[in-house]
C-alpha positions as CSV (number, residue, x, y, z in Angstrom):
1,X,164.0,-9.9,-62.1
2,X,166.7,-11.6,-63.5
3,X,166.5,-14.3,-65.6
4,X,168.5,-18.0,-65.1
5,X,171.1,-17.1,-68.5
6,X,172.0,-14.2,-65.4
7,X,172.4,-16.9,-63.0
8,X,174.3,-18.9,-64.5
9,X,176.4,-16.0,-65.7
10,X,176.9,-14.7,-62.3
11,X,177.3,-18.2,-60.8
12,X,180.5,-18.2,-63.4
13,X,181.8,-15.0,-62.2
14,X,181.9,-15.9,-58.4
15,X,183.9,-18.8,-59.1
16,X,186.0,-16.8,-61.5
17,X,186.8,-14.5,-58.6
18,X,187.2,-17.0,-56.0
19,X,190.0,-18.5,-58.3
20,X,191.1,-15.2,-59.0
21,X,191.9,-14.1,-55.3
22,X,193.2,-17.6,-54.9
23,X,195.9,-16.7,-57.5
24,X,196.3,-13.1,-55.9
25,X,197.6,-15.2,-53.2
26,X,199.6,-17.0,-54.3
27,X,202.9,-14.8,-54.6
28,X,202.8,-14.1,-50.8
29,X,202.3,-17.6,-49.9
30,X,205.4,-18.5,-52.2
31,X,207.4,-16.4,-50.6
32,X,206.2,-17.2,-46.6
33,X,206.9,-20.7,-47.7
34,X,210.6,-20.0,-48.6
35,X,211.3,-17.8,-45.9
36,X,209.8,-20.7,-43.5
37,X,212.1,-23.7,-44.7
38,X,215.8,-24.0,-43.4
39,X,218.4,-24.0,-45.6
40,X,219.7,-27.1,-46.1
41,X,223.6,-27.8,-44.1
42,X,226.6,-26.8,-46.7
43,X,229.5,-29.1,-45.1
44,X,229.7,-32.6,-46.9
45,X,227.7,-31.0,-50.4
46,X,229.1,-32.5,-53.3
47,X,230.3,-30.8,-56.5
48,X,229.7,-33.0,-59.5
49,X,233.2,-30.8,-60.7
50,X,234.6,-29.6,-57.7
51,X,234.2,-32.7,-54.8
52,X,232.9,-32.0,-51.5
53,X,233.2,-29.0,-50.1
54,X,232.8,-27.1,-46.7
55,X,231.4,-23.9,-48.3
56,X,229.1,-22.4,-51.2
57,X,231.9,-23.1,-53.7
58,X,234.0,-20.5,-56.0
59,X,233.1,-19.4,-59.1
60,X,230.9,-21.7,-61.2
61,X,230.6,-24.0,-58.4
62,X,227.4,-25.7,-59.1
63,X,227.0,-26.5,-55.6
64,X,226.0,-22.8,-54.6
65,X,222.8,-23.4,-56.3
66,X,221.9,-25.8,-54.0
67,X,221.6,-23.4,-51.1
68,X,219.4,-20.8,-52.8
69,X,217.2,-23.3,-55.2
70,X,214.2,-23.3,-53.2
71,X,214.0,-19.2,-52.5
72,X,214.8,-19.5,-56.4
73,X,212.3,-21.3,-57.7
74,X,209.6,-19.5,-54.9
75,X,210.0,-16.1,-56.3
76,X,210.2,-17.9,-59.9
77,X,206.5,-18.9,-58.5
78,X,205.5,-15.4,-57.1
79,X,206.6,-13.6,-60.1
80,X,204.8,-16.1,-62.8
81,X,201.8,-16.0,-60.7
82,X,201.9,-11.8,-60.5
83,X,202.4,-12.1,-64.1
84,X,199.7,-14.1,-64.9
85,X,197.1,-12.4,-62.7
86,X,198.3,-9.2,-64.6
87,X,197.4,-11.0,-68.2
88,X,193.8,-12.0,-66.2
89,X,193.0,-8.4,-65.7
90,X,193.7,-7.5,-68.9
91,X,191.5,-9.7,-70.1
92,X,188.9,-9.0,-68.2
93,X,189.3,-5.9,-68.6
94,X,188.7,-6.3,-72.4
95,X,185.3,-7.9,-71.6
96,X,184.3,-5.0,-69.7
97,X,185.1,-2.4,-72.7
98,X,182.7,-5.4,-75.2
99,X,180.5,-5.5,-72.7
100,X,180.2,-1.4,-72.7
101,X,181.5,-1.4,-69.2
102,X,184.4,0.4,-69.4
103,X,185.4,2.7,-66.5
104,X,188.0,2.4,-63.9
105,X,187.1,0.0,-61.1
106,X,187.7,-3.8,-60.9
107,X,186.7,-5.2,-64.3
108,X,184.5,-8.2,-62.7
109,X,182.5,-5.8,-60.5
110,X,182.4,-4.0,-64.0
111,X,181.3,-7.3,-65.7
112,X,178.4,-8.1,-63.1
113,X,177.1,-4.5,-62.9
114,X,176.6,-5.0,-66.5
115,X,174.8,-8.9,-66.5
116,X,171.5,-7.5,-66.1
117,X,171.4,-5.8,-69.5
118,X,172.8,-8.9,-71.5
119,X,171.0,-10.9,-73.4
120,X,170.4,-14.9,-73.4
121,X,173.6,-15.3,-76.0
122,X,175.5,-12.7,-74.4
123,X,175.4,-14.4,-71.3
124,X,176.4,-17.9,-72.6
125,X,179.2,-16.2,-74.4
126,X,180.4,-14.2,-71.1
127,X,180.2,-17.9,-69.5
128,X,182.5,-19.5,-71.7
129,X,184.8,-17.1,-71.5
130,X,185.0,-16.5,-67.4
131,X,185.0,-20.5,-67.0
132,X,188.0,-20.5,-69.8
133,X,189.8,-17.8,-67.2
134,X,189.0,-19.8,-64.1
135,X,189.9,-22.8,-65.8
136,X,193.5,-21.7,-66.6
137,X,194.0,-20.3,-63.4
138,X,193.1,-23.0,-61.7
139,X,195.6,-25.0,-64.1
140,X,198.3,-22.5,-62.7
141,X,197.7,-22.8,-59.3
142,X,198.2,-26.9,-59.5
143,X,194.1,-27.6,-58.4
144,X,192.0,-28.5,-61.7
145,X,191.2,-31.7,-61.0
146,X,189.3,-30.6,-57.7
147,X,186.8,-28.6,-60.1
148,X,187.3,-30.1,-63.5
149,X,187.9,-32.5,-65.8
150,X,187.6,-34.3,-69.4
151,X,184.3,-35.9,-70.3
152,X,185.8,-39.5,-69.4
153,X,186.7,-38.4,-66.0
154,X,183.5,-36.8,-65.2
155,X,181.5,-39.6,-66.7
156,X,183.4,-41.4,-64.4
157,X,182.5,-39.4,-61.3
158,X,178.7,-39.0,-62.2
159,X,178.2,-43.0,-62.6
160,X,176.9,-44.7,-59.8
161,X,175.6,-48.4,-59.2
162,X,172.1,-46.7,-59.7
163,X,173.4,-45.0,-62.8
164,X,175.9,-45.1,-66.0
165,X,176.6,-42.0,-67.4
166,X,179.1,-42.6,-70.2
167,X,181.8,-39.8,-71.8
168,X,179.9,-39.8,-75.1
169,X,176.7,-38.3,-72.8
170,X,178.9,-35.7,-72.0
171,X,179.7,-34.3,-75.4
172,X,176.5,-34.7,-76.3
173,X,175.2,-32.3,-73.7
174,X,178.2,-30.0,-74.5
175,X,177.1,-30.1,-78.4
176,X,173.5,-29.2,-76.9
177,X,174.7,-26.7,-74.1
178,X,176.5,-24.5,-77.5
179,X,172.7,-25.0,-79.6
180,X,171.0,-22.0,-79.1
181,X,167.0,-22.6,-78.2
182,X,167.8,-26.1,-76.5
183,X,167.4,-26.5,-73.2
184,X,171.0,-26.9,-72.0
185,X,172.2,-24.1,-74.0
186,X,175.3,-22.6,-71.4
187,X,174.6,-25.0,-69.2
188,X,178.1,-27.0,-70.1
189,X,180.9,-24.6,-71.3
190,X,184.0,-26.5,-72.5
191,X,187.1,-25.2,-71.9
192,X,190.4,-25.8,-73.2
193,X,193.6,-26.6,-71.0
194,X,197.2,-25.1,-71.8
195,X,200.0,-28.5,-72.6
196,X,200.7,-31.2,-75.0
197,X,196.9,-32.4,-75.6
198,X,195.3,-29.1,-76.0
199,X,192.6,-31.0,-78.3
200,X,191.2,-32.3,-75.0
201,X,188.0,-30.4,-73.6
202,X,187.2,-30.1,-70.2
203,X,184.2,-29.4,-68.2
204,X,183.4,-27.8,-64.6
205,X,182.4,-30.8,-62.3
206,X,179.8,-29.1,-60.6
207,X,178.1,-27.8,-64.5
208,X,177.9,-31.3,-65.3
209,X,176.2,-32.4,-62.2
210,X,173.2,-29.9,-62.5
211,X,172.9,-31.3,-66.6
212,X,172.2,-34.2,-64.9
213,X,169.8,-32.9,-62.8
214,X,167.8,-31.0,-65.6
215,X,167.9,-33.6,-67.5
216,X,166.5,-36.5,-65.3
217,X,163.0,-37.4,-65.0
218,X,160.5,-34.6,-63.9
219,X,158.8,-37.7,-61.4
220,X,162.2,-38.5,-60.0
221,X,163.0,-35.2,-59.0
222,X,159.7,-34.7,-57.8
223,X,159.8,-37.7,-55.1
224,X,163.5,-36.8,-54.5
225,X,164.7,-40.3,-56.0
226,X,168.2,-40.1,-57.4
227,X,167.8,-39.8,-61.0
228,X,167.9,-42.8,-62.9
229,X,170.1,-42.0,-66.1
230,X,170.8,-44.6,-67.9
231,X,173.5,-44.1,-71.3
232,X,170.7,-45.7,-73.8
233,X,167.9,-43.8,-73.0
234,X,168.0,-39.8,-74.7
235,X,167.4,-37.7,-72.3
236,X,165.9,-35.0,-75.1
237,X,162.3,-37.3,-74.3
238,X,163.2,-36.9,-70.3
């Protein structure tokens, strides 16, 4: 029987590989999509050096680049993407070989063949790093915001007129979810996003909605109320 350290650890992994074929896709669509958009008409396109012209331009014509930008910058999009899901295997398959599943195969149904046999820290550790994967690929593919996002913008999505759930709540059940022995331990992984303000952490929406859950009132969820959370009440007493 598994225990819920598996679960969660396997819930991570299924939305690791649901990103992951997601990004597997993307070169092919990039490349349907530039085969499917009509090049745009060449009489009357104007050179910033060379004036208007009736045709693709001579040599170092900038105007040429018009014609071909959007095939261009759709296979810059399929290659980066084949890249990148290249640098995800490798990774993954690095956690295999730690894990002591090394072999040939896909790493992940490597990884999950091996979840029964790790342990409660194991686990948590695996988490943080398939959600830091999923994360970044989801980053990539231009859709974080549909499954993540800092602690002010999922206190903001958790708060309701019945509730107030406030950023600082957040990190506090982050600091708790990285405690081993507390009850939230790997229940809130942060990650870290690629860009400017890397010191920002962010947070799976759907993690921080069943915190919530655990972490409202046992009579509440009992009689199937909404929880009642409020930010001045600790919920270590809930």
């Amino acid at each position: 029987m598994t225990q819920p350290h598996h679960d969660r650890a396997q819930a991570a992994l299924d939305s690791l590989r649901t990103a992951r074929a997601a990004l597997a896709r993307r070169p092919a669509q990039a490349m349907t999509w530039a085969r499917n958009v009509p090049p745009p008409a060449s009489d009357g396109l104007r050179s910033p050096r060379y004036g208007t012209r009736t045709g693709s331009g001579g040599h170092g014509d900038p105007t040429a680049g018009i014609l071909i930008d959007g095939v261009t910058r759709a296979q810059l999009t399929a290659v980066r993407a084949a890249r990148y899901a290249d640098q995800v295997t490798d990774t993954l398959n690095w956690l295999a070989r730690q894990l002591g599943a090394a072999g040939a195969g896909d790493p992940l149904d490597r990884i999950e063949a091996a979840l029964p046999t790790l342990t409660e820290a194991s686990c948590a550790e695996l988490v943080q790093w398939l959600a830091e994967l999923e994360c970044r690929i989801r980053v990539h593919l231009g859709d974080l915001l549909d499954e993540y996002g800092t602690a002010e913008q999922i206190a903001a999505r958790l708060t309701t007129p019945e509730r107030t759930i406030t950023a600082e709540r957040i990190r506090d059940w982050a600091r708790r979810a990285r405690a081993a022995g507390d009850r939230l331990y790997g229940l809130l992984p942060p990650v870290r996003v690629p860009g400017a303000r890397t010191g920002d952490a962010w947070y799976r929406v759907s993690d921080a909605r069943h915190v919530l859950e655990v972490t409202a009132r046992p009579g509440e969820r009992r009689r199937g109320r909404k929880p009642q959370v409020s930010a001045r009440v600790d919920d270590r007493a809930a």
